[in-house]
N, C-alpha and C positions, 0 to 999 in steps of 0.2 A: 409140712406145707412147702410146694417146692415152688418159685417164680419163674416165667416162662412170656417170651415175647411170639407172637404171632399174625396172624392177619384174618379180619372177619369175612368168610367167605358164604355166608349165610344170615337170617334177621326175618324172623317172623315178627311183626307188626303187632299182629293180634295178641300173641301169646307174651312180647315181651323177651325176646328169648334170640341169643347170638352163638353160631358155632362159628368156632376161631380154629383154624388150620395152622399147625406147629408140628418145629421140629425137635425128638427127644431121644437124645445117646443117636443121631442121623437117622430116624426113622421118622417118617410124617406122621403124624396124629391129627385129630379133630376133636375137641371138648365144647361144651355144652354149658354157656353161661347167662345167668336173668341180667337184664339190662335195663330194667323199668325204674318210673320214677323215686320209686321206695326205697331201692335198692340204691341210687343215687344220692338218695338225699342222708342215707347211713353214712354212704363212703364221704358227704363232705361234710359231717360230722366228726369224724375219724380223721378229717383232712386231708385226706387219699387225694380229693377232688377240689377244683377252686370252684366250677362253674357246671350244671348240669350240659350235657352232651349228646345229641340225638345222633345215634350211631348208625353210620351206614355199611353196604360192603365195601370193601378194599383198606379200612380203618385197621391199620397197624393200632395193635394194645399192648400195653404189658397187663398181665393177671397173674395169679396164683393159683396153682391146681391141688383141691384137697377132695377129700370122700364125701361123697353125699350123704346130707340127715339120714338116708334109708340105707348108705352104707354100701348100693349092689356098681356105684359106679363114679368114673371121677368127674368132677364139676371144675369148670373155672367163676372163681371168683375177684373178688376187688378189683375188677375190669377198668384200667384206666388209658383212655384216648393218649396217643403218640404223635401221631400224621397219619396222612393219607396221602401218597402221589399223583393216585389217580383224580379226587379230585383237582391235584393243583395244577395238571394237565389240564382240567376242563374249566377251569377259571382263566390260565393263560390262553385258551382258544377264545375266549367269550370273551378276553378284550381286543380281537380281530373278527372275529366270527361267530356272534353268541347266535346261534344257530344250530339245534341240535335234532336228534332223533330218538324217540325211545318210545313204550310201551304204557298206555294208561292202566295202571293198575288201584285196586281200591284195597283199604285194608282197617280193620274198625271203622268203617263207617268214612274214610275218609279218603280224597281220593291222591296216588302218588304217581310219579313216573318213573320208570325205570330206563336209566340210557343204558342203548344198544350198545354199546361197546363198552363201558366200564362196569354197568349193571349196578351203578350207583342208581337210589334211588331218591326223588326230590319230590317236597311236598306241592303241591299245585295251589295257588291261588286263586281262589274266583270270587269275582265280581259278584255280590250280592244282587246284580241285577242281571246275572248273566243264568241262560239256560243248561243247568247240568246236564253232563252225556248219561246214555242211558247204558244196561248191562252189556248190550249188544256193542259197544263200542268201549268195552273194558278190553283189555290183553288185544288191544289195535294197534298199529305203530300212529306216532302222533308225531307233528314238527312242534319244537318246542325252543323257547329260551328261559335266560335264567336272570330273574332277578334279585338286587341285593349282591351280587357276585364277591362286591368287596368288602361283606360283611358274613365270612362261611357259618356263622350261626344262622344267619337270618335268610339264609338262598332259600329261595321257593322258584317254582318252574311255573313259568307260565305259557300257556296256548296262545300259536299264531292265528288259529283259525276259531273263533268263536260265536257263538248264538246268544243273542238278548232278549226278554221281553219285549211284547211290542214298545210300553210306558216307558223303555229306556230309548228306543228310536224317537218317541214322541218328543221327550226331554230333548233329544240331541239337536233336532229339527228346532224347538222350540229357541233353543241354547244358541244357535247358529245365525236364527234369524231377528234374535234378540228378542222376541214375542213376549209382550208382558201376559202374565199368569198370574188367573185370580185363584191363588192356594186359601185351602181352606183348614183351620185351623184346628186339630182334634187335641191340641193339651195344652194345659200353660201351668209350667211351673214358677218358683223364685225367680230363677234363672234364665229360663228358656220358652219359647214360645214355638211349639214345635208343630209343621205344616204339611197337607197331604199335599203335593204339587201336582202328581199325574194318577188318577186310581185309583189310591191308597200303596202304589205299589214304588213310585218315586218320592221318597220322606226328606223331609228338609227341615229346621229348626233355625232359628233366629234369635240373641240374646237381647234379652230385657235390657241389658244395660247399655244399649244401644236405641232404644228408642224413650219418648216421654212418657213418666209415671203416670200421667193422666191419661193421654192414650191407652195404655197398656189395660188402666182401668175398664175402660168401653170395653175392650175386648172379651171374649166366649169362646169356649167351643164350638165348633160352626158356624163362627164368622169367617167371612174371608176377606185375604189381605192381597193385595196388588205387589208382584215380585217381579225379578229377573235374575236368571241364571249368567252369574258369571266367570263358571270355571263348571266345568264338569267334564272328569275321567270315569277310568273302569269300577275306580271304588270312591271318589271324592264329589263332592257337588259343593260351590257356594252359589250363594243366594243372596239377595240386596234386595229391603222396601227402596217405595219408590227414591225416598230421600234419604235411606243409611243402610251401607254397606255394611253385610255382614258375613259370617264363615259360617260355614258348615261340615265336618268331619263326620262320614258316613257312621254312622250309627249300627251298622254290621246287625 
């Protein structure tokens, strides 16, 4: 088993699967290594690994190259993250100019972006109230930024230009003009007393332990309560009765 530093210049999504471009006795190569969660959660058993790693291209690794189970070819293995330049290039841009360019691509089911110029690719966030793009606007160039920058585990790419529900316009208008709303109430648990505000399609929840026992009691499914929106973003909403302010963290 021989070890061997390279750079990934390839990452199928679907399959789980990284070819890493290296150099051996000055001759380039390309091998062929699994990257998935399994495979991860061995190596930080073994202790290879502190922290699972969502691997992109330009991820300098160290690995190990041995035979494959079938024996007809070589494999890298114990694939372990080193750095990446190129993303630390596109973090020092994003705190002048988080401002980017790249390609909407989907892959399992979910959708990422690939920037044009380092072909790193970044998982997309969206707003649970927000209108997904359709196939016809996959492999599109998109303007994009990046959130979380100063946290490279947690970066997600987010769209400058996006579509909502109408019941999320309504919320905003609603939100803006301070309009109290008679939400109607479809659950109640211990805890929580949770509220359809717009539709069924704008949800919001309110804790018990913020209003009176005996109130709480009167209460049903399909009663409704008098609110107002006093924070609402792309994924967040709170909500306050008439007389107790309460939080609400989208429920995703």
């Amino acid at each position: 088993m021989t070890e061997a530093t390279g750079k990934i210049s390839f990452i199928n999504h679907q399959k789980d699967y990284a070819m890493i471009e290296y150099e051996q006795s000055g001759k380039k190569k390309t091998i062929k290594g699994i990257i998935n969660e399994k495979v991860q959660a061995g190596q930080r058993e073994k202790k290879l690994l502190k922290k699972p790693h969502q691997y992109i291209i330009g991820d300098v690794v160290k690995f190990n190259i041995k035979i494959a189970d079938r024996g007809d070819r070589m494999m890298a293995t114990d694939i372990r993250f080193m750095y990446n330049t190129s993303l630390d290039e596109l973090l020092n841009k994003a705190k002048t100019e988080n401002r980017f360019t790249g390609y909407l691509k989907m892959a399992d089911g979910k959708y990422f972006i690939k920037e044009i110029g380092s072909y790193l690719f970044f998982p997309v966030a969206f707003s649970p109230w927000q209108i997904l793009p359709n196939e016809q606007e996959l492999n599109e160039p998109v303007s994009f930024f990046l959130e979380n920058p100063e946290k490279k585990e947690k970066i997600t790419a987010a769209l400058f230009t996006n579509s909502y529900i109408p019941e999320f316009h309504t919320a905003v208008k609603k939100y803006k003009n301070k309009t109290l709303i008679e939400a109607e109430i479809y659950r109640i648990t211990s805890h929580s007393i949770y509220l359809d505000l717009v539709n069924n399609k704008i949800l919001a929840k309110i804790s018990t332990s913020d209003l009176d026992p005996l109130y709480i009691k009167k209460l049903a499914p399909g009663d409704k309560i008098n609110v107002l929106i006093t924070y609402l973003s792309k994924s967040r909403i709170v909500v306050k009765t008439v007389n107790d302010q309460v939080g609400f963290n989208n429920m995703g």
